[in-house]
Biotite code that builds the C-alpha atoms (Angstrom):
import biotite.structure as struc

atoms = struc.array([
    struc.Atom([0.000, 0.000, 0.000], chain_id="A", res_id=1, res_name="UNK", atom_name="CA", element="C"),
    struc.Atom([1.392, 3.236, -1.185], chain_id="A", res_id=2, res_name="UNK", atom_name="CA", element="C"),
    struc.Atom([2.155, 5.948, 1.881], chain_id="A", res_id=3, res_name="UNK", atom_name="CA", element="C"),
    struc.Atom([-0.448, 8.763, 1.895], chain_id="A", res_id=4, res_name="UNK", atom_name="CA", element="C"),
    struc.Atom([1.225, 11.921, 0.379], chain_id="A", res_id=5, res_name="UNK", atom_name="CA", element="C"),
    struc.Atom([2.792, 15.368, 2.347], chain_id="A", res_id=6, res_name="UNK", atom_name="CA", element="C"),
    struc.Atom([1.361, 18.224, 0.763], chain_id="A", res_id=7, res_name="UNK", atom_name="CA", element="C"),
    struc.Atom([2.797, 21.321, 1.710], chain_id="A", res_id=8, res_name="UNK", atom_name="CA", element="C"),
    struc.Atom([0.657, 24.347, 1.554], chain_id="A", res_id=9, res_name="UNK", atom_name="CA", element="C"),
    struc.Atom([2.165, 27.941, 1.255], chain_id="A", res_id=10, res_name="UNK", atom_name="CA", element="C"),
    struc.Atom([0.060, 30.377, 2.823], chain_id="A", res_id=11, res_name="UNK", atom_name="CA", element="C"),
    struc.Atom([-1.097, 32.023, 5.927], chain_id="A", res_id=12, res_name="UNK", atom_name="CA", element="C"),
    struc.Atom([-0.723, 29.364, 8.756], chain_id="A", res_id=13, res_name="UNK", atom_name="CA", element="C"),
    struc.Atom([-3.248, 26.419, 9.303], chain_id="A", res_id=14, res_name="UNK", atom_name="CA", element="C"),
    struc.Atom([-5.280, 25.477, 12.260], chain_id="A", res_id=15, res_name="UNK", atom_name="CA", element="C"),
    struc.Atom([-3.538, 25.163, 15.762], chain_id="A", res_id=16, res_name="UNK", atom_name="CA", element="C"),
    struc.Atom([-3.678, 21.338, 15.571], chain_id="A", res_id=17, res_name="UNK", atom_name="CA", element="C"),
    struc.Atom([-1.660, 21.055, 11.996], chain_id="A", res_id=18, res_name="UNK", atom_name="CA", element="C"),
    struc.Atom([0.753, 23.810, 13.001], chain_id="A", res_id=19, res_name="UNK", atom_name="CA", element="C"),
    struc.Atom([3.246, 20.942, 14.645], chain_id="A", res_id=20, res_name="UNK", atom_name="CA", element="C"),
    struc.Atom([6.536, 21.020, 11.976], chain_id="A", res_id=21, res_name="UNK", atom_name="CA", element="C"),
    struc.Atom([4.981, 24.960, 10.380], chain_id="A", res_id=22, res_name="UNK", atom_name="CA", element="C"),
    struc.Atom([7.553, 27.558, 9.773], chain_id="A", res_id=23, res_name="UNK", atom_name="CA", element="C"),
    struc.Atom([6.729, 31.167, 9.318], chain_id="A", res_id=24, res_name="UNK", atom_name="CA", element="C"),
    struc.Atom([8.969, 33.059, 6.440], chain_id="A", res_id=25, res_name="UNK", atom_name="CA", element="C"),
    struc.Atom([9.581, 36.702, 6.934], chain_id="A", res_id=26, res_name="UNK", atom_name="CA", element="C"),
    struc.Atom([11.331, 39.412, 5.763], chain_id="A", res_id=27, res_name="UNK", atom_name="CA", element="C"),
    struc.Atom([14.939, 38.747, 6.637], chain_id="A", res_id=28, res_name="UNK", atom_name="CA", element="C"),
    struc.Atom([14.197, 35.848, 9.258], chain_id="A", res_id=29, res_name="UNK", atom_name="CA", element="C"),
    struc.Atom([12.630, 32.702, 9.415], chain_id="A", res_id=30, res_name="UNK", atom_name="CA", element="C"),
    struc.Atom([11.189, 31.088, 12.592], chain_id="A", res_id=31, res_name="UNK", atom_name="CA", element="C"),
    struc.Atom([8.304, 29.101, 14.122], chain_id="A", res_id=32, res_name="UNK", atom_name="CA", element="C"),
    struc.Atom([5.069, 29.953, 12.455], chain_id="A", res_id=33, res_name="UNK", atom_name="CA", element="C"),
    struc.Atom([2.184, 31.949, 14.382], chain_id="A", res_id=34, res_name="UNK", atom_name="CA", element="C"),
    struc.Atom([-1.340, 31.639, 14.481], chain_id="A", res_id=35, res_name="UNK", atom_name="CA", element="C"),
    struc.Atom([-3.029, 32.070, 11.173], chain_id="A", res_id=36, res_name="UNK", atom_name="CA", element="C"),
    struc.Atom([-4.521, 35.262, 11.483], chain_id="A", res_id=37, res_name="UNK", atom_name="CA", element="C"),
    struc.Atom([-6.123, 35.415, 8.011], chain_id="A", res_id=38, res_name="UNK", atom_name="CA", element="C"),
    struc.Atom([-8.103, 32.283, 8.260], chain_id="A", res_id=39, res_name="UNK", atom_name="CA", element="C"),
    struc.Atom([-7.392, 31.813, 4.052], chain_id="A", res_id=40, res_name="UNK", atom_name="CA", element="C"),
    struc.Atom([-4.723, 28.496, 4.636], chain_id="A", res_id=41, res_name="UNK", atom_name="CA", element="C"),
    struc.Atom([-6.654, 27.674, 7.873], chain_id="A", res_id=42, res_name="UNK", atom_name="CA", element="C"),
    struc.Atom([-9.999, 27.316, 4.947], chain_id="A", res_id=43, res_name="UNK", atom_name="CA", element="C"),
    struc.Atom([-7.435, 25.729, 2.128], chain_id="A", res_id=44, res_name="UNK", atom_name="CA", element="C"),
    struc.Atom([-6.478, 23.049, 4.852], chain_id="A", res_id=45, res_name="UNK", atom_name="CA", element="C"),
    struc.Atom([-9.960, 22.448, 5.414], chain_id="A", res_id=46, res_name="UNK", atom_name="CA", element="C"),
    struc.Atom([-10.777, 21.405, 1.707], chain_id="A", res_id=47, res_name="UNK", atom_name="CA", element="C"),
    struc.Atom([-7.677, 18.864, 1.695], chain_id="A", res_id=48, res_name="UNK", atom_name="CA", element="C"),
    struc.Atom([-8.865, 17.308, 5.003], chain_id="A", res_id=49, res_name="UNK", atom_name="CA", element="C"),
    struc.Atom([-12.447, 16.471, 3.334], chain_id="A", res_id=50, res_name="UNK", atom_name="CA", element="C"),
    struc.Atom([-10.364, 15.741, -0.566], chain_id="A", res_id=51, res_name="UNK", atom_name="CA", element="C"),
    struc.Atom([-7.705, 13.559, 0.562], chain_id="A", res_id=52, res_name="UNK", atom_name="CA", element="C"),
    struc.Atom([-8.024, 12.599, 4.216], chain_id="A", res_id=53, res_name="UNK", atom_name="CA", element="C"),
    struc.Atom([-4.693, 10.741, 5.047], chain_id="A", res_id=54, res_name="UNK", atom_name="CA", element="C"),
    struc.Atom([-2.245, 13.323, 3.322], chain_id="A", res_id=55, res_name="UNK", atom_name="CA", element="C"),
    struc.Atom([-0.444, 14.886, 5.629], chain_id="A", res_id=56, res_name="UNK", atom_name="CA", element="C"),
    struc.Atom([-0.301, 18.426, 5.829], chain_id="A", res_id=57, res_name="UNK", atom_name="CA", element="C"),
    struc.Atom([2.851, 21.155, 6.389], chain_id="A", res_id=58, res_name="UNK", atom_name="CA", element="C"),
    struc.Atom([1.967, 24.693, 6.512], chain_id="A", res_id=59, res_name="UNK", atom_name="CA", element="C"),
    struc.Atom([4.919, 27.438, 5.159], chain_id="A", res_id=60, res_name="UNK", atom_name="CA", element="C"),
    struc.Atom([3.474, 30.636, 6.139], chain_id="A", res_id=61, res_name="UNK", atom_name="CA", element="C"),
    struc.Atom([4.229, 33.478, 4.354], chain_id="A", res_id=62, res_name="UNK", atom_name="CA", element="C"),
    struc.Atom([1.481, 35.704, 5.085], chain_id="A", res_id=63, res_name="UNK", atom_name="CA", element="C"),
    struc.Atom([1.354, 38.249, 8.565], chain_id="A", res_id=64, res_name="UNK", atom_name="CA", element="C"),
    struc.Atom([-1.800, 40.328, 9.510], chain_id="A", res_id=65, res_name="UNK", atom_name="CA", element="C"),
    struc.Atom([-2.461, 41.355, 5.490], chain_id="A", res_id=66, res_name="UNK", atom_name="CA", element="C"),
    struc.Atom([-3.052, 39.033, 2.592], chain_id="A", res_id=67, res_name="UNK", atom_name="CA", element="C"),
    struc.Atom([0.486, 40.925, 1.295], chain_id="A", res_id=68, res_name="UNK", atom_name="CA", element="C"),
    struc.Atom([3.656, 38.983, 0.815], chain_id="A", res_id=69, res_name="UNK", atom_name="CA", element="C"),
    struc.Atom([6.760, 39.074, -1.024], chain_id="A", res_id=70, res_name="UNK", atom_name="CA", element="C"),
    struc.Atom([8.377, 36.663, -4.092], chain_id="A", res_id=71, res_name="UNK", atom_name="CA", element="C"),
    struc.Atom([11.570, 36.266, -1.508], chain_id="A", res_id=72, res_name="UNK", atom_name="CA", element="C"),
    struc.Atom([9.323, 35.288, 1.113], chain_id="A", res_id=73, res_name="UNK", atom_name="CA", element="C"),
    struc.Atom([7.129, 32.607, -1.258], chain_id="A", res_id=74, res_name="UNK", atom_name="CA", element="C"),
    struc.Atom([10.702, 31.346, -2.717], chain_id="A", res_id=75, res_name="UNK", atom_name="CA", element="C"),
    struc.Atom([12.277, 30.369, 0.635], chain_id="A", res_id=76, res_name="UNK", atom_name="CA", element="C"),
    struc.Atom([8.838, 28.614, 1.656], chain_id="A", res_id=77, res_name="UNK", atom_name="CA", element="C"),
    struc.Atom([8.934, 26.341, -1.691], chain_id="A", res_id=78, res_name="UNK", atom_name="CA", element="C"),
    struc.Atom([12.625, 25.727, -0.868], chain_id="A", res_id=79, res_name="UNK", atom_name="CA", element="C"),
    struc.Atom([12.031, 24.466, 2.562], chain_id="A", res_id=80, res_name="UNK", atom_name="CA", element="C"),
    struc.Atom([8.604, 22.163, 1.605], chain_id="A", res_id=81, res_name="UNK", atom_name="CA", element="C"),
    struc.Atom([10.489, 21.048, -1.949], chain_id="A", res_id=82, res_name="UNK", atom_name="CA", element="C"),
    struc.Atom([13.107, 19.268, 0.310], chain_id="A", res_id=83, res_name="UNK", atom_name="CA", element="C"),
    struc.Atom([10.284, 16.704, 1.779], chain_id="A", res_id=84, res_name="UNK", atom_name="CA", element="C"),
    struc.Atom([6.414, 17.718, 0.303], chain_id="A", res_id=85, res_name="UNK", atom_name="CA", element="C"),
    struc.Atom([5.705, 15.547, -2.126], chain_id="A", res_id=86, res_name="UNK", atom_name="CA", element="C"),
    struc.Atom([3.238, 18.416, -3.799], chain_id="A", res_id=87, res_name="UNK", atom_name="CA", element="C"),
    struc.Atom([3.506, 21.623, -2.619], chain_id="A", res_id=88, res_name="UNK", atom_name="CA", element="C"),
    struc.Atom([0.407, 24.382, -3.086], chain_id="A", res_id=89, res_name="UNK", atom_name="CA", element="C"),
    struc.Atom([0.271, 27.677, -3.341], chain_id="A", res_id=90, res_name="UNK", atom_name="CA", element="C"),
    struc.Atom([-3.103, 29.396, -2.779], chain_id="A", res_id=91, res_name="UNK", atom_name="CA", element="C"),
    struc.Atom([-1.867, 32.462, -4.148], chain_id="A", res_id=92, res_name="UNK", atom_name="CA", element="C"),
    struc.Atom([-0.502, 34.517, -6.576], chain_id="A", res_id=93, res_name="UNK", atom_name="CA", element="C"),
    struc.Atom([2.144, 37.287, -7.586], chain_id="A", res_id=94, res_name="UNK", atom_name="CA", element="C"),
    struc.Atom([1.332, 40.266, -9.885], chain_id="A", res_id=95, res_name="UNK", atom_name="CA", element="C"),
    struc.Atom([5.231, 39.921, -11.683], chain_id="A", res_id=96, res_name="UNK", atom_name="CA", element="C"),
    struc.Atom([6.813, 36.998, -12.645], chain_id="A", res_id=97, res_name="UNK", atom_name="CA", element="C"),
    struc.Atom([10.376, 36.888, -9.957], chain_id="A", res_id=98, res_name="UNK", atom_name="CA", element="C"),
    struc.Atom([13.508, 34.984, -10.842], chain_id="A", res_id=99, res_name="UNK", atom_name="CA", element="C"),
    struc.Atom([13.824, 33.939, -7.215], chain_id="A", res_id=100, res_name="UNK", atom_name="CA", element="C"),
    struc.Atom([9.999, 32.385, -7.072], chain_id="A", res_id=101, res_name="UNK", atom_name="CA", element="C"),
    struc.Atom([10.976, 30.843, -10.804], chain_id="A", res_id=102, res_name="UNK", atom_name="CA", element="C"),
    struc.Atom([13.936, 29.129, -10.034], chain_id="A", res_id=103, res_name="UNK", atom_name="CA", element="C"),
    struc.Atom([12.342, 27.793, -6.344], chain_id="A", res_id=104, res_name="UNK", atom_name="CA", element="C"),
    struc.Atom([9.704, 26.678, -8.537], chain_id="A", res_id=105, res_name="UNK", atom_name="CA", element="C"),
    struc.Atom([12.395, 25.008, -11.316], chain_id="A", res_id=106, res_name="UNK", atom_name="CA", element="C"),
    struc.Atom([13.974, 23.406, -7.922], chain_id="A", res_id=107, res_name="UNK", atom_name="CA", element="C"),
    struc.Atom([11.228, 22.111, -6.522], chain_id="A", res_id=108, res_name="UNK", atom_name="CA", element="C"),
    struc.Atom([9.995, 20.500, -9.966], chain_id="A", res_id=109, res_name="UNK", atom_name="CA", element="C"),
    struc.Atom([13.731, 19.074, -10.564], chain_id="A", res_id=110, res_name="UNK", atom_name="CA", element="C"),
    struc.Atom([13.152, 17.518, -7.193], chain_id="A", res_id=111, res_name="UNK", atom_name="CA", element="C"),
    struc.Atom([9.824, 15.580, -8.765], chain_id="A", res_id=112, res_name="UNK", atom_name="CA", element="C"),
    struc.Atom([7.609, 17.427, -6.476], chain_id="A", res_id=113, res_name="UNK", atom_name="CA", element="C"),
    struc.Atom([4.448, 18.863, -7.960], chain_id="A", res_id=114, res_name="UNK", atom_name="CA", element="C"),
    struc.Atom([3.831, 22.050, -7.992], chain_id="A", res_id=115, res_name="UNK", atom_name="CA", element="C"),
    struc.Atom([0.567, 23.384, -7.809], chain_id="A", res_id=116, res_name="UNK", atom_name="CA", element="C"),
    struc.Atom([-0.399, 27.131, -8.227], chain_id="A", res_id=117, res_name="UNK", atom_name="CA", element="C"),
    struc.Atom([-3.495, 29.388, -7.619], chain_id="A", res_id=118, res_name="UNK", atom_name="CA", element="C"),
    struc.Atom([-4.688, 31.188, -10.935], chain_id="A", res_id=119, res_name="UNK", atom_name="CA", element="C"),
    struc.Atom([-7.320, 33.730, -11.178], chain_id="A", res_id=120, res_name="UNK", atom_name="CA", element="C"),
    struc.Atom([-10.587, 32.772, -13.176], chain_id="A", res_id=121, res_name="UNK", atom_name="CA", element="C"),
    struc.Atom([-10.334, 36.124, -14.623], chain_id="A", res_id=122, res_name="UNK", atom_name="CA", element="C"),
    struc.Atom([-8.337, 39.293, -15.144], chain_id="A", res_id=123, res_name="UNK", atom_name="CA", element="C"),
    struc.Atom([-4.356, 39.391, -14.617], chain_id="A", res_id=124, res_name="UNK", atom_name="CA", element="C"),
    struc.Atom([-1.958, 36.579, -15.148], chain_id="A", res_id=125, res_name="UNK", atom_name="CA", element="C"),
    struc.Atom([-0.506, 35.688, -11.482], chain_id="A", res_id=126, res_name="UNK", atom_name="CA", element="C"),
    struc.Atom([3.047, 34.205, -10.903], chain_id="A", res_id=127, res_name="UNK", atom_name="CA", element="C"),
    struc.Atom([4.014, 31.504, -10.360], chain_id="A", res_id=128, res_name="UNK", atom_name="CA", element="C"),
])
């Protein structure tokens, strides 16, 4: 029987009982992840509970008290969940396409993880 996968989310935090193994990214530091005071990865971990019930979960936060974050910020995260996540998702997306999200991206792909990405159903092109 195959394992169940480890889907790493890249976010705003999770719920306090999935936050065991989270790391928050910041600007210039990274460190133990807080509680997720947007509620939007606390909501995305909710869907993949009901959609796939045995993956585990591990929550990169990269989002603070605003849904604002940076490419630096969203690179480092897909670093750090590349080197064990077998898919990694990011409910979000960037206005400008960064070399630094890019190449995390290229890493994490060259690494066989999947990478999945939120697009918008209309309007701009988002990154990555």
């Amino acid at each position: 029987m195959a394992r169940a996968p480890l889907i790493g989310i890249v976010d705003s935090g999770g719920p306090a009982d999935q936050m065991a193994g989270a790391r928050a990214f910041d600007v210039g530091r990274d460190g133990p992840a807080r509680p997720d005071r947007l509620g939007h990865g606390t909501a995305v971990a909710a869907v993949l509970r009901r959609a796939a019930p045995d993956a585990a979960l591990r929550h990169a936060q990269v989002f603070d008290d605003t849904p604002v974050t940076s490419a630096d910020r969203v690179a480092r995260a897909v670093l750090w969940l590349a080197g064990e996540a077998d898919i990694l998702l990011l409910s979000l997306g960037l206005a400008a396409d960064r070399k630094v999200l890019r190449a995390a991206c290229e890493t994490a792909l060259a690494a066989g993880r999947c990478v999945v990405a939120a697009s918008p159903a209309r309007g701009a092109v988002s990154f990555p």
